[in-house]
C-alpha positions in Angstrom: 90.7 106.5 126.9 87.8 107.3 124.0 89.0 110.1 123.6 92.8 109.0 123.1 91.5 106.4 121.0 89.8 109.2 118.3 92.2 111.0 118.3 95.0 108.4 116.8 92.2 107.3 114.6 91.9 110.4 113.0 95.8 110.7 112.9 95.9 107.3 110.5 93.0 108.4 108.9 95.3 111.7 107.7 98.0 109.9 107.2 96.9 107.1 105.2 95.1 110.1 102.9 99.1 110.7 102.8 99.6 107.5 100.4 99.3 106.7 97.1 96.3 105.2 96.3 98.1 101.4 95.8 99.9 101.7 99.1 96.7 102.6 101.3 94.7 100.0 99.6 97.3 97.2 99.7 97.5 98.2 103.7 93.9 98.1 103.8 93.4 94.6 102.2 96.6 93.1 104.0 95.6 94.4 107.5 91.9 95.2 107.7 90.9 92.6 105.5 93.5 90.1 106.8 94.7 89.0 103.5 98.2 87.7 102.2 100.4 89.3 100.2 99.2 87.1 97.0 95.9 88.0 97.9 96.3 91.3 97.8 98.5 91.0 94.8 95.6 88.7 93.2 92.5 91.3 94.4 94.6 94.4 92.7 96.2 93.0 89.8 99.8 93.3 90.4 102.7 91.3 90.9 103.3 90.2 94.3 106.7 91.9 94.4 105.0 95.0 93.3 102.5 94.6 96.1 105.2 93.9 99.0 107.1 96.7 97.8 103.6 99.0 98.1 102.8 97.6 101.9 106.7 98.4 102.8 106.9 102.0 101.7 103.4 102.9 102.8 104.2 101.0 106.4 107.3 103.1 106.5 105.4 106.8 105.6 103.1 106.1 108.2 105.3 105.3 110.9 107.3 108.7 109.6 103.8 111.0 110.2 102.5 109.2 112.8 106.2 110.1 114.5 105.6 113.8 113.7 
């Protein structure tokens, strides 16, 4: 199970290096940090929109290489 465990690790680790740089650290501070969309929006300095739109596309690319 360990073993199973580093191994999809490693496979989001690749595939978040697959994102832009706003998309991995909006998913960062939205889901490892727990914060809301405005607070990621406010931590970053973009409009909330912008910010949604940046946790969408990069949710969607990872679910695409993690399917690979």
């Amino acid at each position: 199970m360990a073993a199973e465990w580093g191994d999809d690790a490693q496979r989001l680790r690749l595939c978040m290096d697959e994102l832009s740089r706003d998309q991995s650290g909006s998913i960062q501070l939205a889901f490892l940090r727990g914060y809301s969309h405005s607070e990621v929006a406010d931590a970053v300095g973009a409009p909330i929109g912008t910010v949604k739109s940046w946790i969408r596309r990069g949710l969607g690319a990872l679910k695409r290489c993690l399917g690979r």
